[in-house]
C-alpha positions as CSV (number, residue, x, y, z in Angstrom):
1,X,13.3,-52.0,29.4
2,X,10.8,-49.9,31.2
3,X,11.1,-52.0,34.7
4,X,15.1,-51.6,34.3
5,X,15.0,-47.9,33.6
6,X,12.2,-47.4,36.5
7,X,15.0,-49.8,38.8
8,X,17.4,-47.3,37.7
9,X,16.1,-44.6,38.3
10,X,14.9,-45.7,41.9
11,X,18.2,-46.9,42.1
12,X,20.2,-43.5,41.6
13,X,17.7,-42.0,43.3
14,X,17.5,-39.9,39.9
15,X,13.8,-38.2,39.7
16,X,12.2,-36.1,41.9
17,X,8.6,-36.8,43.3
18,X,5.4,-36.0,41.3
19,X,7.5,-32.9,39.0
20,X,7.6,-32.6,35.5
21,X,11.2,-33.2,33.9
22,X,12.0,-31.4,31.0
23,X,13.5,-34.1,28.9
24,X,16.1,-33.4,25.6
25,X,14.7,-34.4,22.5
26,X,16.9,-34.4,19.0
27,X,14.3,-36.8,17.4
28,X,17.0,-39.4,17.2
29,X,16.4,-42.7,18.2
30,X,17.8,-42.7,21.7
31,X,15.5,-39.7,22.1
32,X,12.7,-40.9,21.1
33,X,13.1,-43.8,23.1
34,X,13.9,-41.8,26.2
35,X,10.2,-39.9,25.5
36,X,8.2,-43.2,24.9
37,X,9.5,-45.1,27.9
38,X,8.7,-41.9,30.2
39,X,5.2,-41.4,28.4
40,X,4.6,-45.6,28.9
41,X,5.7,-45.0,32.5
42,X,3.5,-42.0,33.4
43,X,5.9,-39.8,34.6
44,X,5.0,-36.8,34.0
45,X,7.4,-34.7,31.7
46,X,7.9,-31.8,28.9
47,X,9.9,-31.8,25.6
48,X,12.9,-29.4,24.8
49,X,14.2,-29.0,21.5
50,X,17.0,-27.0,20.2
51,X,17.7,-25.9,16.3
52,X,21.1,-25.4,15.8
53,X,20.9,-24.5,12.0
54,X,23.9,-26.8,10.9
55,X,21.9,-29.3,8.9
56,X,20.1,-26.9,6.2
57,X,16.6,-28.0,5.8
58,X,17.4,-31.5,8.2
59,X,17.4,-29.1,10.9
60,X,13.9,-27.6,10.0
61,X,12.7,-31.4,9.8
62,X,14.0,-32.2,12.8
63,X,12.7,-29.6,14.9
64,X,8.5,-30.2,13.4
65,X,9.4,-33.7,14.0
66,X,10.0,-33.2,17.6
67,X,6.9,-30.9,17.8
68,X,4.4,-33.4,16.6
69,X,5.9,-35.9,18.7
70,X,5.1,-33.8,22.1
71,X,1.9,-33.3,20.5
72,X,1.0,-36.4,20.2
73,X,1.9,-37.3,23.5
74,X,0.3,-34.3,25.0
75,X,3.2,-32.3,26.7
76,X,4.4,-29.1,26.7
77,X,6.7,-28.6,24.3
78,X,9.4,-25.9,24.1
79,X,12.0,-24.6,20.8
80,X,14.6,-22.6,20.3
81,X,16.9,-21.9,17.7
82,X,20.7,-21.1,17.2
83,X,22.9,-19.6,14.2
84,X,25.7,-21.6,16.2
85,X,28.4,-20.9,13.6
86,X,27.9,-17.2,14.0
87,X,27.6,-18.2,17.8
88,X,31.3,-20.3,18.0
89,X,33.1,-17.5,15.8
90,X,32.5,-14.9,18.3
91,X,32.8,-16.8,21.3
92,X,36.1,-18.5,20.2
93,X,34.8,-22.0,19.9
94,X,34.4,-25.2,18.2
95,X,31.1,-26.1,16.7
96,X,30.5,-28.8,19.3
97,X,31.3,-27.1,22.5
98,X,29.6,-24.4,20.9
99,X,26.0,-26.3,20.7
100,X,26.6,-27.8,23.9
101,X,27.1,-24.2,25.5
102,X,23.9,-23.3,24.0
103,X,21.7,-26.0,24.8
104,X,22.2,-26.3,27.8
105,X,22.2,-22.3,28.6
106,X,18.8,-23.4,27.2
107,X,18.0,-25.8,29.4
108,X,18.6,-23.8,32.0
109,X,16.8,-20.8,31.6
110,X,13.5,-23.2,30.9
111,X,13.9,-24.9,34.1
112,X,14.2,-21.8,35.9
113,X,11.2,-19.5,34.1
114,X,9.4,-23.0,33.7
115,X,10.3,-24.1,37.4
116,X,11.1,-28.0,36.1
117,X,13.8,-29.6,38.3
118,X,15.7,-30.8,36.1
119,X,16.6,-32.4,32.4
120,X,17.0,-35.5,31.5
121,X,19.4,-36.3,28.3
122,X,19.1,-40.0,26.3
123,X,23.1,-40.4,26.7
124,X,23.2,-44.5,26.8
125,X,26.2,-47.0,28.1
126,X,27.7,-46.8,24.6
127,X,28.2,-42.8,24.9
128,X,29.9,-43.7,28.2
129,X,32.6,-45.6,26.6
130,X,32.8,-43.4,24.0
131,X,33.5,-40.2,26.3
132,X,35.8,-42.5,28.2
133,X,37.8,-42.9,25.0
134,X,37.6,-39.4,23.8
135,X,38.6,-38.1,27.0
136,X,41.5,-40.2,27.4
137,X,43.1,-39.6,24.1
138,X,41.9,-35.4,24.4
139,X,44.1,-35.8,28.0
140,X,42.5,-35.2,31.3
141,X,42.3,-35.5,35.0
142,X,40.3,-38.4,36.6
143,X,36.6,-36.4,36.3
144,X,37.1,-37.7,32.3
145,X,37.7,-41.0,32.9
146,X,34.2,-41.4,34.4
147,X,32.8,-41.5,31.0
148,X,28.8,-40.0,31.8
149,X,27.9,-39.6,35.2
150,X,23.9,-40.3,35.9
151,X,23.4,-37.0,37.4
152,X,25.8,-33.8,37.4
153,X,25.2,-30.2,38.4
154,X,25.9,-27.6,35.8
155,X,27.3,-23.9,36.4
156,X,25.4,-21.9,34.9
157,X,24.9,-18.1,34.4
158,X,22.2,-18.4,36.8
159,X,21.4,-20.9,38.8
160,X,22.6,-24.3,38.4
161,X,21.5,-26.8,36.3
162,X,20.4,-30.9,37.2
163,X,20.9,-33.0,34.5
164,X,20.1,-36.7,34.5
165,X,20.9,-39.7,32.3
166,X,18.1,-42.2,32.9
167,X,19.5,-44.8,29.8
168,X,22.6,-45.5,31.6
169,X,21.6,-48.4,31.6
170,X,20.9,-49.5,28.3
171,X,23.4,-50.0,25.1
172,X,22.9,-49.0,21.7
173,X,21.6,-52.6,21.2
174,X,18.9,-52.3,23.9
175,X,17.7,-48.6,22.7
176,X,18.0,-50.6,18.9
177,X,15.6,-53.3,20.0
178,X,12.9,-51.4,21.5
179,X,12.6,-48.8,18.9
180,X,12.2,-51.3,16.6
181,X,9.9,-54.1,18.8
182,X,7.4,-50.9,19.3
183,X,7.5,-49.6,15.7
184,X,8.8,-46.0,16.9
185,X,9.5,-43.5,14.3
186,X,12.4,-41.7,14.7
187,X,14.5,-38.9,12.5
188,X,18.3,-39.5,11.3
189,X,21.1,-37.5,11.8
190,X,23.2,-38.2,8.7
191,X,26.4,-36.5,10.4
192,X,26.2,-39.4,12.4
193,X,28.1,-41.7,9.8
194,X,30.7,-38.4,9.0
195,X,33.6,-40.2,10.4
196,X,35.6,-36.7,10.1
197,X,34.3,-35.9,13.4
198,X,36.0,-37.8,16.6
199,X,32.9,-39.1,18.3
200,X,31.9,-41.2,14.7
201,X,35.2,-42.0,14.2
202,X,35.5,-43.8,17.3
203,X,32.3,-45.5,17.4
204,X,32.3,-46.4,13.3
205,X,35.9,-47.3,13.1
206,X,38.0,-47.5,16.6
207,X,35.6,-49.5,18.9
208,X,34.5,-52.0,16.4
209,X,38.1,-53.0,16.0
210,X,38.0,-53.3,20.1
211,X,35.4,-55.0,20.0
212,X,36.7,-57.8,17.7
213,X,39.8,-58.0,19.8
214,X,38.0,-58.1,23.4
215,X,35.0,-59.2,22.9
216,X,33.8,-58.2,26.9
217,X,35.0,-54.9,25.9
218,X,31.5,-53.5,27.0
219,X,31.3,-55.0,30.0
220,X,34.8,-54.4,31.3
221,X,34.7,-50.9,30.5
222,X,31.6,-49.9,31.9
223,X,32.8,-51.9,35.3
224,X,35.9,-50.1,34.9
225,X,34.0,-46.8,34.4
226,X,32.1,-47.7,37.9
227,X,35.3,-48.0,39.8
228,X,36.9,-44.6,38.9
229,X,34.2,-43.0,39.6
230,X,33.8,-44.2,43.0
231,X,37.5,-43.5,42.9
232,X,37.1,-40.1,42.5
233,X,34.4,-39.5,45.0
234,X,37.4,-40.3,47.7
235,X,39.8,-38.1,44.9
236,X,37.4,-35.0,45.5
237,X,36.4,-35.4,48.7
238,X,40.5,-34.7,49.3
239,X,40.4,-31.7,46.7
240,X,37.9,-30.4,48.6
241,X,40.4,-30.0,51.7
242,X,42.6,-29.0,49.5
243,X,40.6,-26.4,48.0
244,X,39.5,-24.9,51.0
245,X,43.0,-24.5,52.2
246,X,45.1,-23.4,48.8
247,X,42.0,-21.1,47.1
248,X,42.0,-17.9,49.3
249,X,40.5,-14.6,48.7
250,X,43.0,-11.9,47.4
251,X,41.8,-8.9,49.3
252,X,42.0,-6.5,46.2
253,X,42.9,-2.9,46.6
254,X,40.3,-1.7,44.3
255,X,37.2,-0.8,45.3
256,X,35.8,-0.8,41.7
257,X,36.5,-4.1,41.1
258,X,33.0,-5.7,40.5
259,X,34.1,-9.6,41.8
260,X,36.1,-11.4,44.0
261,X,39.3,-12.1,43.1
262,X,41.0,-15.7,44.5
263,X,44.7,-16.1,44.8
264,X,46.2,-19.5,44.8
265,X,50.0,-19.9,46.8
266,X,51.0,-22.8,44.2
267,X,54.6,-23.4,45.7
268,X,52.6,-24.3,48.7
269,X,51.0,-26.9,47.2
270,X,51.7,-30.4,48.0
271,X,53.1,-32.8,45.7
272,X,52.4,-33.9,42.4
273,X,51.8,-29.6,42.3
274,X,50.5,-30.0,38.6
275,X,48.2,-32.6,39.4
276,X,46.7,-30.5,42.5
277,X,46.6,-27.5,40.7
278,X,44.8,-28.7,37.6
279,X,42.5,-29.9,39.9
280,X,41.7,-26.6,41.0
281,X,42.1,-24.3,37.9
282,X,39.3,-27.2,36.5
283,X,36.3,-25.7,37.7
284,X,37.4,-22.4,36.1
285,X,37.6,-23.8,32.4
286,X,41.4,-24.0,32.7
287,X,42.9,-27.2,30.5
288,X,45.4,-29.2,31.5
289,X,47.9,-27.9,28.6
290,X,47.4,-24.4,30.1
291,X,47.7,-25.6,33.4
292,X,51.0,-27.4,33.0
293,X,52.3,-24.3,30.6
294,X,51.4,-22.0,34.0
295,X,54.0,-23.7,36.1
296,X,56.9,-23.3,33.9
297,X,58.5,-20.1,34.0
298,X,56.8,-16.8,34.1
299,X,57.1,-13.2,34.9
300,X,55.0,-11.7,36.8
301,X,51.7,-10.2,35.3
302,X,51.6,-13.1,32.7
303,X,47.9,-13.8,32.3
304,X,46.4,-16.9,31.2
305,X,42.8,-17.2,29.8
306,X,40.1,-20.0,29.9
307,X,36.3,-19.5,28.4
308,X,35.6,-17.5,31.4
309,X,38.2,-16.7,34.0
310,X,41.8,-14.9,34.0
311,X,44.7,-16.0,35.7
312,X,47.7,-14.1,36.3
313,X,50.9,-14.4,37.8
314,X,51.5,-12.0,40.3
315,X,54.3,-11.4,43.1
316,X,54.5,-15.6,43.3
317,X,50.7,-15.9,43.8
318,X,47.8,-17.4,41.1
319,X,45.4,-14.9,40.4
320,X,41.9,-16.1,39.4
321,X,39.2,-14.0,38.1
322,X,36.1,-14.0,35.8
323,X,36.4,-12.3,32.3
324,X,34.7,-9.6,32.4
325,X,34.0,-6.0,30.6
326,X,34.8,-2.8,33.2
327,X,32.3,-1.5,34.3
328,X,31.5,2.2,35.2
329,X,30.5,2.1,38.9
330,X,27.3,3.1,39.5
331,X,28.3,5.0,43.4
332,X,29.6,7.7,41.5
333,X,28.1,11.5,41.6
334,X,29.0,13.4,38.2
335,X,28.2,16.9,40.5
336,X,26.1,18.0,37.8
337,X,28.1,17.1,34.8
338,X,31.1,19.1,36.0
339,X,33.3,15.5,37.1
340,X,33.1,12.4,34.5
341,X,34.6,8.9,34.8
342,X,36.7,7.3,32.4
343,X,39.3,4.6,32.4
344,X,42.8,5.3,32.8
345,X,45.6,5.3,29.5
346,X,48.7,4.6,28.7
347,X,50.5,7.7,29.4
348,X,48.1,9.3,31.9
349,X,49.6,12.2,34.6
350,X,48.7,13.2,37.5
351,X,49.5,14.8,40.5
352,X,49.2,12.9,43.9
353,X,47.0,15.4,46.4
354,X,50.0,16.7,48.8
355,X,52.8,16.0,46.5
356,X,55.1,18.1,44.2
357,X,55.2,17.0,41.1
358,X,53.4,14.5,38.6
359,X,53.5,11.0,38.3
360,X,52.6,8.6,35.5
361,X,49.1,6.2,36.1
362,X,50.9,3.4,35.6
363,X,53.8,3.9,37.5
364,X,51.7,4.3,40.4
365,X,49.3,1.0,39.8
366,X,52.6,-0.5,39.9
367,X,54.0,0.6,42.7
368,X,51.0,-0.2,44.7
369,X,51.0,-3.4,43.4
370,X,48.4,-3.5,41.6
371,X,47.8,-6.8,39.9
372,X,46.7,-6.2,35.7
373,X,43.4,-8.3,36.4
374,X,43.0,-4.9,38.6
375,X,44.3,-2.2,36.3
376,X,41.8,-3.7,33.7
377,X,38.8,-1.8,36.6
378,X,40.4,1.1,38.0
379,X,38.8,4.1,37.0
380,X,39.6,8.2,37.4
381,X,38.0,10.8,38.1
382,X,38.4,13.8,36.1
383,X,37.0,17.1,35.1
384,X,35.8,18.8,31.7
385,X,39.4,19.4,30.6
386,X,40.1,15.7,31.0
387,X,42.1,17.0,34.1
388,X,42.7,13.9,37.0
389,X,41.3,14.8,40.0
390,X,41.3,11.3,41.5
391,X,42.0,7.9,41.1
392,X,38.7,6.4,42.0
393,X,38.9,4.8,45.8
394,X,42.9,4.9,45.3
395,X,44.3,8.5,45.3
396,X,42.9,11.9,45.3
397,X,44.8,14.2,43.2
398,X,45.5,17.7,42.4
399,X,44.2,19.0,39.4
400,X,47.2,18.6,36.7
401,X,46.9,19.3,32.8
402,X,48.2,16.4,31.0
């Protein structure tokens, strides 16, 4: 196994010369085996571990396994732990996209204060099919019918993330037969036989079944799995183009606004539209469910939400925009305390500078056209009586009780 992992890592040209990965360590067997391998090849790396809290007192056991292992072995080793349910209750999540959010946020900052390259993960041929499956009954574009890729680049909040899969190459059967030829101990995860969650279910129940029926099951799929993703380097190469033409910036009209804001002309967009457009929205967290439920019909200033952008319909244009809390701009002179800033209300007056009368905040947002992603980051100006004197960077106003 060592001389077919070191082929495939020459082969995807996966590891960069002479630097330290930081490699993923559970203390599972593919883990472990991932570690050993590396250690019996000299390449020179680090362990990461991450307690997520879920397993009271595995969790614990897990983590001081993990430690002595990297001891052992002489790296540097590096912990961290989680109270993910807290974690995926305020963030609107599942427990498993929840963990994944956090690990690798955690990968992430470690390569970046710790200056490793990348990370390595022990995700095997078997987890390939096994995303291929889940992915295809979830529903999904042609990125998740690649099953695992052998290297992918991760947004993150910084900068972004390498990860690598150097056991590609090997099954569950190959990772089996080494841990066991070279005596490796190893921890157990016993949700791993909780068929109640969809990744155990498929590989305890669903596949075997497969299996029985086609017994090349393995070996078609991962071929199969090959092919669409060469597939889809031609497929993005295209999106690309089409990227570059159909995302444009939406020159906003507020100068508070504290990101770019990129409008999207869907009815431009060449046929199948849904297909296209998904393929755009996907980098922005948007599903395909939402995606298909944006192109029926909509008034405009309907806003759809992902993880971490807003889109809204607005005068026959896509909006797209990160999620974000307003922020008080930071240009602004208070004059001594006698002018403050706060954000605009429902039922907020004022009085356009060289106007008669008094016109309602909203009103006017509207009337400029001013898109809700907007509104959300317009700020006013106004005095110690709560008195308007401006619309920040929109309109200057005379001084109007309310």
């Amino acid at each position: 196994m060592l001389q077919r992992l070191l082929g495939y890592l020459d082969e995807q040209h996966l590891l960069p010369d002479g630097q330290r990965v930081l490699l993923a360590v559970s203390g599972g067997r593919d883990s472990v085996c991932l570690a050993h391998i590396f250690h019996s090849a000299a390449i020179p790396f680090a362990i990461a571990h991450c307690n997520f809290h879920l397993r009271p007192g595995d969790c614990d056991r897990d983590q001081q396994f993990v430690a002595r292992l990297a001891d052992d072995y002489g790296v540097p080793f590096h912990t961290t732990s989680f109270d993910t349910h807290s974690w995926a209750t305020n963030h609107h999540q599942g427990i498993e996209e929840a963990a994944r959010t956090l690990r690798y946020a955690f990968f992430a900052d470690l390569c970046r204060k710790e200056g490793y390259p990348l990370v390595a993960t022990a995700h095997h041929a078997d987890d390939a099919i096994e995303t291929f499956f889940l992915n295809l009954f979830r529903g999904t574009g042609l990125h998740g019918l690649h099953g695992i890729q052998p290297r992918t680049t991760l947004a993150t909040e910084h900068d972004p993330l390498t990860v690598i899969r150097p056991m590609l190459c090997f099954t569950r059967a190959d990772i089996d037969a080494y841990v066991e030829s070279h005596h490796l101990a190893y921890v157990e995860d016993s949700t791993n036989s909780d068929i109640s969650l969809r990744r155990n279910w498929l590989r305890h129940r669903l596949l075997p079944l497969l299996r029985e029926q086609y017994p090349s099951l393995d070996g078609t799929m991962l071929s199969t799995i090959a092919h669409l993703r060469h597939a889809e380097e031609l497929f993005n190469q295209h999106i690309d183009l089409l990227r570059s033409t159909y995302l444009t910036p939406y020159h906003s009209a507020v100068p508070t606004l504290p990101f770019a804001i990129v409008s999207v002309d869907v009815e431009a967009l060449p046929e199948p539209r849904t297909t296209v457009l998904y393929e755009l929205l996907q980098p922005y967290g948007f599903s395909s469910p939402r995606v298909d439920d944006m192109l029926q019909p909509h008034p405009s200033g309907s806003l759809f939400f992902s993880s971490t952008h807003v889109a809204e319909w607005h005068r026959g244009r896509l909006l797209l925009a990160p999620r974000c809390e307003p922020i008080p701009p930071t240009v602004f002179d208070d004059d001594g305390g006698r002018l403050h800033l706060r954000r605009w209300r429902s039922g907020d007056r004022f009085r356009p500078k060289g106007m008669n009368g008094s016109r309602l905040v909203a009103d006017y947002l509207k009337d400029r056209h001013i898109s809700r992603i907007e509104r959300e980051h317009v700020w006013l100006v106004v005095d110690d009586d709560d008195r308007i004197c401006a619309l920040l960077g929109l309109r200057d106003a005379s001084k109007t009780q309310k």
